[in-house]
C-alpha positions in Angstrom: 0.0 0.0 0.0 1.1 3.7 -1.0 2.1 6.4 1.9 1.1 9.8 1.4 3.2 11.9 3.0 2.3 15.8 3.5 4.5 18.7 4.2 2.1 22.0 5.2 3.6 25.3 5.6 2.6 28.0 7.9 2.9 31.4 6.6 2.8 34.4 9.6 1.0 37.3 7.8 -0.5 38.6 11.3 2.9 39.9 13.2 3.9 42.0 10.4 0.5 44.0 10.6 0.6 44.0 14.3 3.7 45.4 13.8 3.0 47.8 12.1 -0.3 48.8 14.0 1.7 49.3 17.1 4.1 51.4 15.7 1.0 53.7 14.7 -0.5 53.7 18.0 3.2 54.7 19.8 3.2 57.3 17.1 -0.3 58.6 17.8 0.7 58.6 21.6 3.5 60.9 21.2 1.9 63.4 18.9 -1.6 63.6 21.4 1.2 64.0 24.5 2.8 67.0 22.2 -0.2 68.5 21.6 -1.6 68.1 25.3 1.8 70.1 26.5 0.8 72.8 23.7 -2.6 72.9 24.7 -1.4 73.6 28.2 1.2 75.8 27.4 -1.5 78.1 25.4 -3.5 77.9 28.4 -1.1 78.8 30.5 -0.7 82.1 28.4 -4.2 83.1 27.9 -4.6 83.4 31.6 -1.4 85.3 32.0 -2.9 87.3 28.9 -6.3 87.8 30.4 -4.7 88.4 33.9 -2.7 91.7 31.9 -5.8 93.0 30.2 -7.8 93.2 33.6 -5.0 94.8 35.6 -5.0 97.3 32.4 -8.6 97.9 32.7 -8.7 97.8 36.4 -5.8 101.0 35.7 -7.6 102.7 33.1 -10.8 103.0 35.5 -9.0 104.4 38.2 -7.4 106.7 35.9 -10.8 107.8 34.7 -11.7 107.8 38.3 -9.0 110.2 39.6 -9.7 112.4 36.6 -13.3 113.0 37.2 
């Protein structure tokens, strides 16, 4: 009687993807952490901006004050 013999091969195509799909997410990581620290950062200077523009107006009344 004949043997058959079989040789299969397994072909990975699922790491390289994965891969590749991390790589994207550790890039997306680091730019939403950049723009968090900008975000802050602009934060941080529209209140120091605002905080200027009320001691300005806060001035200009008591100027307008003393005048009258």
């Amino acid at each position: 009687m004949a043997v058959i013999k079989e040789t299969l091969a397994i072909e990975n195509q699922f790491s390289e993807a994965l891969s590749r799909y991390i790589s994207l997410m550790t890039e997306g990581s680091a730019s939403t952490r950049e723009m968090q620290a900008a975000a802050r950062e602009l934060s941080r200077d529209a209140r120091a901006a605002a905080s200027v523009s009320r001691a300005a107006a806060a001035q200009n009344n008591a100027a307008a004050a003393a005048a009258r």
